[in-house]
CHARMM internal coordinates of N, CA and C (Angstrom, degrees):
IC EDIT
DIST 1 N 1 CA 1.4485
DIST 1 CA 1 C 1.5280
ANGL 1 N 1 CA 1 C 108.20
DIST 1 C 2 N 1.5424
ANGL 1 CA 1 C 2 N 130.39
DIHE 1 N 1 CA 1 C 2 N 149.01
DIST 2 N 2 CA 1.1449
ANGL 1 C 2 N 2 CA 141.79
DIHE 1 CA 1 C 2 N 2 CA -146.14
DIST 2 CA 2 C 1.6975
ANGL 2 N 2 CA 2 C 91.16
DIHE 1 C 2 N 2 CA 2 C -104.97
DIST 2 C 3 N 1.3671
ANGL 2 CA 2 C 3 N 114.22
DIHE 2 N 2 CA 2 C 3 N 147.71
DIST 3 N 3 CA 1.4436
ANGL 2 C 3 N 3 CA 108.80
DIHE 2 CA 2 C 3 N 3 CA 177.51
DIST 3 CA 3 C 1.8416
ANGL 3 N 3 CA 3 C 101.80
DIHE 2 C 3 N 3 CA 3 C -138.69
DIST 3 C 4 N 1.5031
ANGL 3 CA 3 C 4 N 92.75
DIHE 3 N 3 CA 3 C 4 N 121.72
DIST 4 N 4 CA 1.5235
ANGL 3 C 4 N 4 CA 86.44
DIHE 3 CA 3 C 4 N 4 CA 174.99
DIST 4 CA 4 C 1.8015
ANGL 4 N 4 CA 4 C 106.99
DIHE 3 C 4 N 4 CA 4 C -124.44
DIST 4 C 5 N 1.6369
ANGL 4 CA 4 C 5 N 103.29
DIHE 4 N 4 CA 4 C 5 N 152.14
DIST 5 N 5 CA 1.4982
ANGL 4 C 5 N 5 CA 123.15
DIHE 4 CA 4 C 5 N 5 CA -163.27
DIST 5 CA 5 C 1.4717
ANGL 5 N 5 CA 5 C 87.12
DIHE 4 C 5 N 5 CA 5 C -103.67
DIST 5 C 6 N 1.6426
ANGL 5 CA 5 C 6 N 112.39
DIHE 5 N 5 CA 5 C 6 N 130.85
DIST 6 N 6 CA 1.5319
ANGL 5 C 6 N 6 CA 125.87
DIHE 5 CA 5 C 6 N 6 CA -172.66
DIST 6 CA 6 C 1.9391
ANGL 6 N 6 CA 6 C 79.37
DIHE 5 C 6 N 6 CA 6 C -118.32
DIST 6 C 7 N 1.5132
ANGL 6 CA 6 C 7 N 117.49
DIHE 6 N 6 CA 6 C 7 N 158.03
DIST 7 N 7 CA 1.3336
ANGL 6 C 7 N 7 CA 130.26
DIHE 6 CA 6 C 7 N 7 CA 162.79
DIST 7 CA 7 C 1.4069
ANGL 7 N 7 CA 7 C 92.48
DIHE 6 C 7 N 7 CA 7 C -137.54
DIST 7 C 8 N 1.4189
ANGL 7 CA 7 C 8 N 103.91
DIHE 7 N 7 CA 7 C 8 N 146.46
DIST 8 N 8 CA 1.8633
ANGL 7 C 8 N 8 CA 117.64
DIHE 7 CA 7 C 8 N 8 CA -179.35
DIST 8 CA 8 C 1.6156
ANGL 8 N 8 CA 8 C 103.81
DIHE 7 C 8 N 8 CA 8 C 68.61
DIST 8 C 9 N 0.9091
ANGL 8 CA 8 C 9 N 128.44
DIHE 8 N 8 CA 8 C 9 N 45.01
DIST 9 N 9 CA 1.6214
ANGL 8 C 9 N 9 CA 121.95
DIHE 8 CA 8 C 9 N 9 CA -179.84
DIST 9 CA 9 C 1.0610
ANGL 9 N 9 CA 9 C 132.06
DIHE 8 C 9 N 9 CA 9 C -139.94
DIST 9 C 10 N 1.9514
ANGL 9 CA 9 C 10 N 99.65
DIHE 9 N 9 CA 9 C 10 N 38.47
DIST 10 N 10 CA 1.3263
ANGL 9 C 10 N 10 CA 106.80
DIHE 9 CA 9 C 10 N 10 CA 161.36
DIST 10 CA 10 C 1.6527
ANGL 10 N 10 CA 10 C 117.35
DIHE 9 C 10 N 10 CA 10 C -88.56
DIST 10 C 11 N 1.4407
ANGL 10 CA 10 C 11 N 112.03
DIHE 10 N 10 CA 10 C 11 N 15.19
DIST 11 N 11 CA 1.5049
ANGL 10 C 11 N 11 CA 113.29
DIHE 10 CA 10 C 11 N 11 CA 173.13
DIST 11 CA 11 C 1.2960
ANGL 11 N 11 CA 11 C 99.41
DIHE 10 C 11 N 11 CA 11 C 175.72
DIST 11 C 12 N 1.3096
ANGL 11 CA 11 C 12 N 128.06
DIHE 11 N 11 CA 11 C 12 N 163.58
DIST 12 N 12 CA 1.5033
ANGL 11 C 12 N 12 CA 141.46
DIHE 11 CA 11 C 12 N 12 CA 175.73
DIST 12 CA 12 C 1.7341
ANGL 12 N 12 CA 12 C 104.02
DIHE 11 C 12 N 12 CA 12 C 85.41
DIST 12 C 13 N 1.4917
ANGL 12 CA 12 C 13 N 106.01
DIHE 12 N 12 CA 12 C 13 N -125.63
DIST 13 N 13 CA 1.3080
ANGL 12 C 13 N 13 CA 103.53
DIHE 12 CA 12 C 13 N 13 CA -168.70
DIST 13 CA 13 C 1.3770
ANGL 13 N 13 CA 13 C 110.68
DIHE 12 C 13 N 13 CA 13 C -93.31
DIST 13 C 14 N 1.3806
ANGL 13 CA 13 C 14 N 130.41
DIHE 13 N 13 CA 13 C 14 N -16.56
DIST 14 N 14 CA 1.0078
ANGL 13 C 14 N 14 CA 125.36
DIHE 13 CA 13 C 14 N 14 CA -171.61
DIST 14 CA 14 C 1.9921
ANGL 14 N 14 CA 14 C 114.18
DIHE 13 C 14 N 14 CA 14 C -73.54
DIST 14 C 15 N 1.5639
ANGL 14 CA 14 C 15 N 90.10
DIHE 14 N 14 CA 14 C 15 N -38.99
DIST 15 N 15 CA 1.7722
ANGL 14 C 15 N 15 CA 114.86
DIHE 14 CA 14 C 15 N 15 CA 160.89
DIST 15 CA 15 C 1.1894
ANGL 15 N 15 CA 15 C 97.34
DIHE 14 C 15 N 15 CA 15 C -48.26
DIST 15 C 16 N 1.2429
ANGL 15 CA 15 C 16 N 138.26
DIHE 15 N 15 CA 15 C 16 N -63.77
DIST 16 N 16 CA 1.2082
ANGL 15 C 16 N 16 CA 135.80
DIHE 15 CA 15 C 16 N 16 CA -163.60
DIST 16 CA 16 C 1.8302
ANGL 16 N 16 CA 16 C 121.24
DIHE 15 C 16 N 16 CA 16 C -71.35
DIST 16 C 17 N 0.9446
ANGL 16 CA 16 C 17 N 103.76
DIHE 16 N 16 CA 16 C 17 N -52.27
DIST 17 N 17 CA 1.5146
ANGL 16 C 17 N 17 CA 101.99
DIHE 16 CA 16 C 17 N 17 CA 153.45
DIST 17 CA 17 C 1.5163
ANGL 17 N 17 CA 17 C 153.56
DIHE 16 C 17 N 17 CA 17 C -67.92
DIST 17 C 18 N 1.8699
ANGL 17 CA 17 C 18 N 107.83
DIHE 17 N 17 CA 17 C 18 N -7.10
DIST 18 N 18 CA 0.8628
ANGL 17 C 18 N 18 CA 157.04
DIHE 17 CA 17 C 18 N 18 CA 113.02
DIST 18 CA 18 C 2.0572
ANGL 18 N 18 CA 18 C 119.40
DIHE 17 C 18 N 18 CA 18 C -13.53
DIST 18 C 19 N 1.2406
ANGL 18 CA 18 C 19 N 94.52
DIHE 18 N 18 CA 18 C 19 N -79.49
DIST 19 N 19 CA 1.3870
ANGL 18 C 19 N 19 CA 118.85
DIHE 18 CA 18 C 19 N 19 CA 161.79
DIST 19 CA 19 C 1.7065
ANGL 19 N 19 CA 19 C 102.22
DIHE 18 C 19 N 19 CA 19 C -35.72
DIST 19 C 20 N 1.6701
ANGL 19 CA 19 C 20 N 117.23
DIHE 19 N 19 CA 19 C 20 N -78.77
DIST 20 N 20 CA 1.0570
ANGL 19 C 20 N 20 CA 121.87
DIHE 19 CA 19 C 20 N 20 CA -161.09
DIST 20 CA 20 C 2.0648
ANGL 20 N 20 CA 20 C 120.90
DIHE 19 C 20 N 20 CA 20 C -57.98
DIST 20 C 21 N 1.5841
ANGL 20 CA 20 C 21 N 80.18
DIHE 20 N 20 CA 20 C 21 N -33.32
DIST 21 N 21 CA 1.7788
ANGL 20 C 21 N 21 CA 81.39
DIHE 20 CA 20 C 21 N 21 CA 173.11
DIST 21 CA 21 C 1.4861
ANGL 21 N 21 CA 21 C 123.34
DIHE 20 C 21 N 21 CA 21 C -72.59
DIST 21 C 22 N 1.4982
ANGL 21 CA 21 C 22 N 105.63
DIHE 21 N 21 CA 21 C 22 N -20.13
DIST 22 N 22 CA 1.6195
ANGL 21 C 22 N 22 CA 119.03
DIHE 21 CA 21 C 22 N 22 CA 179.43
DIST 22 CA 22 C 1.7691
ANGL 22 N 22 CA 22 C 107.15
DIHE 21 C 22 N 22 CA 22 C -65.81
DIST 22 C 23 N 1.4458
ANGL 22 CA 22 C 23 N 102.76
DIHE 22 N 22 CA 22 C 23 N -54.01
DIST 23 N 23 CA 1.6811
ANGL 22 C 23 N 23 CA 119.98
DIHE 22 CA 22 C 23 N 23 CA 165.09
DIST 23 CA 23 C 1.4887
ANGL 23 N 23 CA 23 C 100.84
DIHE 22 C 23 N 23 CA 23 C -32.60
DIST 23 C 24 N 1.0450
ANGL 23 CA 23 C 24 N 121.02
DIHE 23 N 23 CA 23 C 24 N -55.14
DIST 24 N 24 CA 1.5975
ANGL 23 C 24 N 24 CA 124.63
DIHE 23 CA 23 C 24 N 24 CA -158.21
DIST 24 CA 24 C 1.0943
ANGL 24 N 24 CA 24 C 118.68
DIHE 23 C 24 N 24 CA 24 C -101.18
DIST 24 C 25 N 1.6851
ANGL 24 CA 24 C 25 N 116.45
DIHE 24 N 24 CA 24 C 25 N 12.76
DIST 25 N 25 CA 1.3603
ANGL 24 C 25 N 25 CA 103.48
DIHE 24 CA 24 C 25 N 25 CA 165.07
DIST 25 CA 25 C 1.4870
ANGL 25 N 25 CA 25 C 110.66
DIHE 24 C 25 N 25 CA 25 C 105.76
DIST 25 C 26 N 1.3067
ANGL 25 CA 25 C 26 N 124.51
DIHE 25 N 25 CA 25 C 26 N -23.38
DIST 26 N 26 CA 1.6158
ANGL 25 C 26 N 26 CA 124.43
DIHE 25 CA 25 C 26 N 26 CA -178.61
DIST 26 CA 26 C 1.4966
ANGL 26 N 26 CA 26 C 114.07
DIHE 25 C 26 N 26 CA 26 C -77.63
DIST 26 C 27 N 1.4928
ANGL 26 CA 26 C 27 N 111.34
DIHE 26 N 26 CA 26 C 27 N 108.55
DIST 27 N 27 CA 1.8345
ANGL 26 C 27 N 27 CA 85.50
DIHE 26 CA 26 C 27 N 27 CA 138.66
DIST 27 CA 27 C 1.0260
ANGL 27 N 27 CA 27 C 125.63
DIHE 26 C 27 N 27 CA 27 C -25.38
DIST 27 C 28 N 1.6771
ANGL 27 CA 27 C 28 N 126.79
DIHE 27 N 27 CA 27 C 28 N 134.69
DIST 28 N 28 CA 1.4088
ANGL 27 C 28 N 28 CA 143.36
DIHE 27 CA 27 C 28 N 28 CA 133.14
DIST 28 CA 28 C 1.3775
ANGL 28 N 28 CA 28 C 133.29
DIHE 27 C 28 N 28 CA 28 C -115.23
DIST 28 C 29 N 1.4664
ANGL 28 CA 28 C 29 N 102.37
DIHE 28 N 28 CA 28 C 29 N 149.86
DIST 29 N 29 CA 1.5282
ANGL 28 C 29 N 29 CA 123.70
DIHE 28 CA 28 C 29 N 29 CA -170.06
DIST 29 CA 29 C 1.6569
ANGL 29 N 29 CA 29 C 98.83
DIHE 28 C 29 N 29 CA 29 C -119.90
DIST 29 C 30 N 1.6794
ANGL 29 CA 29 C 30 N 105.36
DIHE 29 N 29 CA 29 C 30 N 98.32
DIST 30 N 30 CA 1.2211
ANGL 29 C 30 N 30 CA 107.55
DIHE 29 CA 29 C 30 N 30 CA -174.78
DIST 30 CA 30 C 2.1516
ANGL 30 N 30 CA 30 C 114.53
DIHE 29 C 30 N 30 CA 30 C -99.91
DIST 30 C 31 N 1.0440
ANGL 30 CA 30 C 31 N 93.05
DIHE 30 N 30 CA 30 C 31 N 141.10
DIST 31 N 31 CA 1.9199
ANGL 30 C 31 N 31 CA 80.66
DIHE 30 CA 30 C 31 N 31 CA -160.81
DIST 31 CA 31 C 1.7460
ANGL 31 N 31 CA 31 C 108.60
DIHE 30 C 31 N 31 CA 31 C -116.06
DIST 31 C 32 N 0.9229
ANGL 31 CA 31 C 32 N 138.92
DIHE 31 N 31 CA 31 C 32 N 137.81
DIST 32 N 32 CA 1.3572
ANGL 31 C 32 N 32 CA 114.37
DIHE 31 CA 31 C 32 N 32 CA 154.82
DIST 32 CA 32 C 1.6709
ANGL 32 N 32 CA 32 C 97.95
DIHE 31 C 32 N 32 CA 32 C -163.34
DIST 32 C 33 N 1.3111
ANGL 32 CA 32 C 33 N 124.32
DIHE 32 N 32 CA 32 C 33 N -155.95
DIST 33 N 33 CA 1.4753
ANGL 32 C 33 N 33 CA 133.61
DIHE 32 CA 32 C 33 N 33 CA -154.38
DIST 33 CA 33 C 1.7744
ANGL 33 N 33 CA 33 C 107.59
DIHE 32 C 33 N 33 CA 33 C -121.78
DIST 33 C 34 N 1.3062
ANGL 33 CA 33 C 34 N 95.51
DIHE 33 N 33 CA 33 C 34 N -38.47
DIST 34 N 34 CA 1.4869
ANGL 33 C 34 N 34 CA 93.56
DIHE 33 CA 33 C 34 N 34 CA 151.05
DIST 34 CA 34 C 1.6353
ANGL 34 N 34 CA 34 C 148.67
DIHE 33 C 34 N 34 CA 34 C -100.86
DIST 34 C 35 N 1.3161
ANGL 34 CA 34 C 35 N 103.85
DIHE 34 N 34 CA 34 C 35 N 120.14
DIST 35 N 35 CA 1.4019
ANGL 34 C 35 N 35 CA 110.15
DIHE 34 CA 34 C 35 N 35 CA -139.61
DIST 35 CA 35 C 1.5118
ANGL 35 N 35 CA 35 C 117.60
DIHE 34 C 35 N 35 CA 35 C -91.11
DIST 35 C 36 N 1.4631
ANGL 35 CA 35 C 36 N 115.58
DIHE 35 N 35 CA 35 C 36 N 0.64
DIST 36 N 36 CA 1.2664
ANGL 35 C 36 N 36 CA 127.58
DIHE 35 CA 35 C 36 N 36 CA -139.78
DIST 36 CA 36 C 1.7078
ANGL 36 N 36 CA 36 C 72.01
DIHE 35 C 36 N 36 CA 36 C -119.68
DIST 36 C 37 N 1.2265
ANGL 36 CA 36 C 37 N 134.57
DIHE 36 N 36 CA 36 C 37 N -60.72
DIST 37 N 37 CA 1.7938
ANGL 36 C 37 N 37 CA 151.07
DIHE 36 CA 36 C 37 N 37 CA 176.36
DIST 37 CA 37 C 1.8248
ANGL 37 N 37 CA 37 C 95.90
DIHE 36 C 37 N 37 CA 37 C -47.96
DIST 37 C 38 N 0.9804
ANGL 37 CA 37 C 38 N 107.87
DIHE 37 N 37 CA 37 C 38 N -59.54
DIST 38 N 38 CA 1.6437
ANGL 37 C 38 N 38 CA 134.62
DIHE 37 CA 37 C 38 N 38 CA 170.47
DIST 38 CA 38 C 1.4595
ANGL 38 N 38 CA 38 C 96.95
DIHE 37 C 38 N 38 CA 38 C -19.19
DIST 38 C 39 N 1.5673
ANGL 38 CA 38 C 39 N 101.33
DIHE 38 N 38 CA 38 C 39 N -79.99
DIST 39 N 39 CA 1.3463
ANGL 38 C 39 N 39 CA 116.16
DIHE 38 CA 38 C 39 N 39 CA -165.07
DIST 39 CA 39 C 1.7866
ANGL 39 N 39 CA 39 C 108.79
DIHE 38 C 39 N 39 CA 39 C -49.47
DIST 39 C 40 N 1.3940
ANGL 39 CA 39 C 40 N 96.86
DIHE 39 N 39 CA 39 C 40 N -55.15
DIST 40 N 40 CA 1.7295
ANGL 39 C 40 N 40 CA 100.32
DIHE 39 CA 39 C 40 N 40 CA -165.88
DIST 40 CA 40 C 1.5226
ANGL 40 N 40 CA 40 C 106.09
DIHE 39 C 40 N 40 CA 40 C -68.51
DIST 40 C 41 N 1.5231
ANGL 40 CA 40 C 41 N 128.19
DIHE 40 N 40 CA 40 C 41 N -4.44
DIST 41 N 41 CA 1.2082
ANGL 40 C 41 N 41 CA 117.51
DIHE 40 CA 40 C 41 N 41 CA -168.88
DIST 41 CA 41 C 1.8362
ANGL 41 N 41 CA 41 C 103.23
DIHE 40 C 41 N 41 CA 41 C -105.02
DIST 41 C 42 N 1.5441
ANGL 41 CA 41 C 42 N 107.48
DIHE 41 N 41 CA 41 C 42 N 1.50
DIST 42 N 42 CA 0.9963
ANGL 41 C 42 N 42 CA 104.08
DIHE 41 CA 41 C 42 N 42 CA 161.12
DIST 42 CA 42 C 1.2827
ANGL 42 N 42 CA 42 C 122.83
DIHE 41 C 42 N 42 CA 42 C -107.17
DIST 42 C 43 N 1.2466
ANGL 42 CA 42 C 43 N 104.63
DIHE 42 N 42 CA 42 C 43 N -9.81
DIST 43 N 43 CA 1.5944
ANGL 42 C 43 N 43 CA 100.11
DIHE 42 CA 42 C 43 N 43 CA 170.95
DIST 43 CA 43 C 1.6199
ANGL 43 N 43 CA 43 C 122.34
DIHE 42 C 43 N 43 CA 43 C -89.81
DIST 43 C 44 N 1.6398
ANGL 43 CA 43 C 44 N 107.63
DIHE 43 N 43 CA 43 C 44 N -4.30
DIST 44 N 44 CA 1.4302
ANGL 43 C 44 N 44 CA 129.39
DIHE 43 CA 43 C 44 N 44 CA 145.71
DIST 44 CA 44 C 1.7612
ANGL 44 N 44 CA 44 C 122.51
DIHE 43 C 44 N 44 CA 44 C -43.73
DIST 44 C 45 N 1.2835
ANGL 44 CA 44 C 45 N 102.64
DIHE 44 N 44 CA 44 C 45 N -62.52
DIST 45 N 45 CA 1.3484
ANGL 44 C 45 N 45 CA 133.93
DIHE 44 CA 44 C 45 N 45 CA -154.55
DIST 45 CA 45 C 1.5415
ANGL 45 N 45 CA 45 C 96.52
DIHE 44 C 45 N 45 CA 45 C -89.75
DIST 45 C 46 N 1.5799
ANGL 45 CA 45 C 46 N 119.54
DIHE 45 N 45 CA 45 C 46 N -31.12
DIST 46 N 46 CA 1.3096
ANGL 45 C 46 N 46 CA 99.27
DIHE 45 CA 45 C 46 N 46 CA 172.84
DIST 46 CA 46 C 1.3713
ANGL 46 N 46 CA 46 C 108.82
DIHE 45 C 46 N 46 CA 46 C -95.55
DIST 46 C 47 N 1.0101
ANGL 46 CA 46 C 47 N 143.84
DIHE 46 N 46 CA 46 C 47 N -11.88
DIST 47 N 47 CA 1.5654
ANGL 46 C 47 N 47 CA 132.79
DIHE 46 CA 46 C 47 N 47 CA 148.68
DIST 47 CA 47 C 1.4356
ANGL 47 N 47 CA 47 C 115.44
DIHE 46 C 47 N 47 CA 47 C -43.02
DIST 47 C 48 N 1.2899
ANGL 47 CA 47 C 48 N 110.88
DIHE 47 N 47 CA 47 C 48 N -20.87
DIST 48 N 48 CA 1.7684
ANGL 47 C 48 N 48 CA 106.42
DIHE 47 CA 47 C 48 N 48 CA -169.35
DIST 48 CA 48 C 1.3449
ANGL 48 N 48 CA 48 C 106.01
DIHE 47 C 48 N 48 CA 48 C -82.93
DIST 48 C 49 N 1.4339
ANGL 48 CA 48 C 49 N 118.49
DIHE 48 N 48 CA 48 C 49 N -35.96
DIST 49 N 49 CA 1.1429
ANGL 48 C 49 N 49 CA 149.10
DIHE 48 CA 48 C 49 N 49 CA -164.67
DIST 49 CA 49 C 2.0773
ANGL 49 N 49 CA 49 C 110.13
DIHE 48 C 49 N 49 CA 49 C -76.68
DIST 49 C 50 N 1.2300
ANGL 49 CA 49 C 50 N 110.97
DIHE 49 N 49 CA 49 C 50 N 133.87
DIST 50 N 50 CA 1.2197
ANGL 49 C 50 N 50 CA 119.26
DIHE 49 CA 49 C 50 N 50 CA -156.90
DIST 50 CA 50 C 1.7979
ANGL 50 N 50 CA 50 C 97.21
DIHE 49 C 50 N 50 CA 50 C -81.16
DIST 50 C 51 N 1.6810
ANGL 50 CA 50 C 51 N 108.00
DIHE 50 N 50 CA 50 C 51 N -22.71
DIST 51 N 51 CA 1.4153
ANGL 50 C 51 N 51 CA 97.15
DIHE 50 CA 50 C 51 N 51 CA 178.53
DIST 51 CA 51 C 1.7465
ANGL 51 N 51 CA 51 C 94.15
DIHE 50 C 51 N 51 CA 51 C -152.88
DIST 51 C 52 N 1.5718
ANGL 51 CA 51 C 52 N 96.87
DIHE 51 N 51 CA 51 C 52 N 144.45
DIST 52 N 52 CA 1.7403
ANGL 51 C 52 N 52 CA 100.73
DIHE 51 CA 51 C 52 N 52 CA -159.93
DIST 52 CA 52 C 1.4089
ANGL 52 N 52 CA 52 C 118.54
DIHE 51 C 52 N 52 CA 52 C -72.23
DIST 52 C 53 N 1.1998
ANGL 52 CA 52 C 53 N 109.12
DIHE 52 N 52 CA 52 C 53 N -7.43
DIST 53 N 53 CA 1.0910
ANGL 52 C 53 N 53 CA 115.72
DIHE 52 CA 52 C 53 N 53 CA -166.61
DIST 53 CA 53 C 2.1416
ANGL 53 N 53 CA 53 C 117.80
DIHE 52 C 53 N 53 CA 53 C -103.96
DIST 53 C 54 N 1.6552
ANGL 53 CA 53 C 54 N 105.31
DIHE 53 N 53 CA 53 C 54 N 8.63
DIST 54 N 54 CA 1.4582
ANGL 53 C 54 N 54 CA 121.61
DIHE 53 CA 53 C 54 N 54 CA 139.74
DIST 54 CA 54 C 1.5175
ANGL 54 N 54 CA 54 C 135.20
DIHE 53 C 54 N 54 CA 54 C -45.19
DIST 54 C 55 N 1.2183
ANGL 54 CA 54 C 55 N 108.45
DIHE 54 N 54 CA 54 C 55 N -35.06
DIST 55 N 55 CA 1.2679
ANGL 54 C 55 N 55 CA 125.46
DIHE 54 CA 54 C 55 N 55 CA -157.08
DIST 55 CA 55 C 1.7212
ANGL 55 N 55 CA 55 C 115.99
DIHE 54 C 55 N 55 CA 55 C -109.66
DIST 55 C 56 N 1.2569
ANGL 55 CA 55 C 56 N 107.42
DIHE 55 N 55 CA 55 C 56 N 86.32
DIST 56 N 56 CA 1.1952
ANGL 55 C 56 N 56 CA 114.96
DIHE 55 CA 55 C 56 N 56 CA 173.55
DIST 56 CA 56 C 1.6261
ANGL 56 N 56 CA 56 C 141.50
DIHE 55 C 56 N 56 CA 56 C -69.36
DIST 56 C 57 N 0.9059
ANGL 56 CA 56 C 57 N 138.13
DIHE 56 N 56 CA 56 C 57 N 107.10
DIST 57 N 57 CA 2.0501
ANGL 56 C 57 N 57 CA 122.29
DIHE 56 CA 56 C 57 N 57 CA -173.43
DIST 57 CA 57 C 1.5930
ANGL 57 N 57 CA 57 C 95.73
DIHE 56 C 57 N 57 CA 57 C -116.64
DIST 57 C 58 N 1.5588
ANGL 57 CA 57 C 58 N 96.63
DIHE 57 N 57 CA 57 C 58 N 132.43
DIST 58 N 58 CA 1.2105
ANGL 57 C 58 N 58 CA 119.28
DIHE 57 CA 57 C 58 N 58 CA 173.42
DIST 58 CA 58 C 1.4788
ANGL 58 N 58 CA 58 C 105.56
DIHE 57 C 58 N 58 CA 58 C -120.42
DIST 58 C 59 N 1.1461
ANGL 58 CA 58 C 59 N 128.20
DIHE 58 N 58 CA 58 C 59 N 139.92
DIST 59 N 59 CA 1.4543
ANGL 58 C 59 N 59 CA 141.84
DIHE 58 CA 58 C 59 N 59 CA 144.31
DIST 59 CA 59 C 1.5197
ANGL 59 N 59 CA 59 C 130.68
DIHE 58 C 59 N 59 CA 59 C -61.96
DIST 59 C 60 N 1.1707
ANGL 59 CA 59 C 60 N 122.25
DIHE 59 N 59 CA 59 C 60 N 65.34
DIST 60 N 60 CA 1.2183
ANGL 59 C 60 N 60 CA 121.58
DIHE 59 CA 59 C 60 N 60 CA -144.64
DIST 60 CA 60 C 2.0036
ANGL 60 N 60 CA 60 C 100.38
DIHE 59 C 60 N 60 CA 60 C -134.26
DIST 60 C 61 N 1.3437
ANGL 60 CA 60 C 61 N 104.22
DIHE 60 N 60 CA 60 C 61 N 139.87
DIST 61 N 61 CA 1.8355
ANGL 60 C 61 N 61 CA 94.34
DIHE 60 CA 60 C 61 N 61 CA -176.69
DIST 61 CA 61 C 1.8492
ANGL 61 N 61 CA 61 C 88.44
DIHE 60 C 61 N 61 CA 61 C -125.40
DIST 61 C 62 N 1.2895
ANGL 61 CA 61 C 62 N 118.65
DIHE 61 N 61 CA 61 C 62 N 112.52
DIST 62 N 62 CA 1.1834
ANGL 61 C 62 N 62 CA 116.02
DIHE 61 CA 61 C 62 N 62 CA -168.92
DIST 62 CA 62 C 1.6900
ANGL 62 N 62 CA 62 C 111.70
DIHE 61 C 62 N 62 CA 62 C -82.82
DIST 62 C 63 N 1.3699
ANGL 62 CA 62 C 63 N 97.44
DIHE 62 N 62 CA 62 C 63 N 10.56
DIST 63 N 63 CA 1.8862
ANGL 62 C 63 N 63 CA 88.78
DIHE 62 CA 62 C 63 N 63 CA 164.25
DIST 63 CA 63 C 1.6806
ANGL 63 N 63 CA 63 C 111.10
DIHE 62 C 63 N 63 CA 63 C -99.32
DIST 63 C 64 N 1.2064
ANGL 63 CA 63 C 64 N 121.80
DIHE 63 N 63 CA 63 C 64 N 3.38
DIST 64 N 64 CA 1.1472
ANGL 63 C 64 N 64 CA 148.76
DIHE 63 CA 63 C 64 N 64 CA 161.05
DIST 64 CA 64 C 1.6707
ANGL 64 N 64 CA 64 C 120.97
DIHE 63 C 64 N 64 CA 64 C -56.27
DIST 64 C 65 N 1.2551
ANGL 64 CA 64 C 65 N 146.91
DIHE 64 N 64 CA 64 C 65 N 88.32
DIST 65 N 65 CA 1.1490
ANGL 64 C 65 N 65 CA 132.93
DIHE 64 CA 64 C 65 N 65 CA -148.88
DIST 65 CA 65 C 1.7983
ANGL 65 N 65 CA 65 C 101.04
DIHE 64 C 65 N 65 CA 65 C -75.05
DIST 65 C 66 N 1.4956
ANGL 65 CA 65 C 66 N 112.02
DIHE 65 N 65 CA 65 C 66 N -16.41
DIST 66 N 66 CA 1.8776
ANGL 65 C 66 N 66 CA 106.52
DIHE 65 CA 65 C 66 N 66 CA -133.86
DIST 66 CA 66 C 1.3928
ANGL 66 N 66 CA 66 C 57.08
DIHE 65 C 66 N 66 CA 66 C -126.65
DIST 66 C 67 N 1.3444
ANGL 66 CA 66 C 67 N 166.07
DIHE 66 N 66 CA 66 C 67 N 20.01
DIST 67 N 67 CA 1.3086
ANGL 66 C 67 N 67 CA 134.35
DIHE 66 CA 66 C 67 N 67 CA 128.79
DIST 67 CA 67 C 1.6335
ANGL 67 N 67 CA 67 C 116.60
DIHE 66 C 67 N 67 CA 67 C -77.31
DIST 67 C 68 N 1.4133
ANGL 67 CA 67 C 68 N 123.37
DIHE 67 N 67 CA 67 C 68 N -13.38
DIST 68 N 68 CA 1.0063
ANGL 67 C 68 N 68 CA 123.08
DIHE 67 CA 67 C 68 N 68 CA -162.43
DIST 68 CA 68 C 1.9495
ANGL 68 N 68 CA 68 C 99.59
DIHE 67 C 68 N 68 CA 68 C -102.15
DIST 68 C 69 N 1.0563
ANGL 68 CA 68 C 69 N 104.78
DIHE 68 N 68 CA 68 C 69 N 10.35
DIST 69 N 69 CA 1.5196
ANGL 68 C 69 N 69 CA 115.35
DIHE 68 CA 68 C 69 N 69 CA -164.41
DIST 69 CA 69 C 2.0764
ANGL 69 N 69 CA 69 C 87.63
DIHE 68 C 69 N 69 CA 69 C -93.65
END
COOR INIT
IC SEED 1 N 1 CA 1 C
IC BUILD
């Protein structure tokens, strides 16, 4: 199974594209800085999702070097 890494996608477009890989079958690893948006957009995304355990949330600010470690 295909796994794709979303950054910024606890809402807007990244949520939204996010959305579309779940439709299709991919693991996702959704990331962003707010964590509280974070949370609910994975508990969105794993309802979409055929098994809960696709759906990854990281807390992560990718201008951050030692989050990306």
């Amino acid at each position: 199974m295909k796994t794709e890494v979303i950054t910024g996608s606890a809402r807007g477009l990244g949520f939204e594209m996010a959305k579309q890989f779940i439709q299709n079958d991919f693991n996702v690893v959704i990331c962003d800085i707010l964590e509280e948006k974070l949370e609910n957009s994975r508990q969105e995304l794993s309802k979409m999702a055929k098994d809960d355990n696709r759906v990854l949330a990281l807390k992560c600010d990718v201008t951050v070097e030692s989050d990306l470690l």
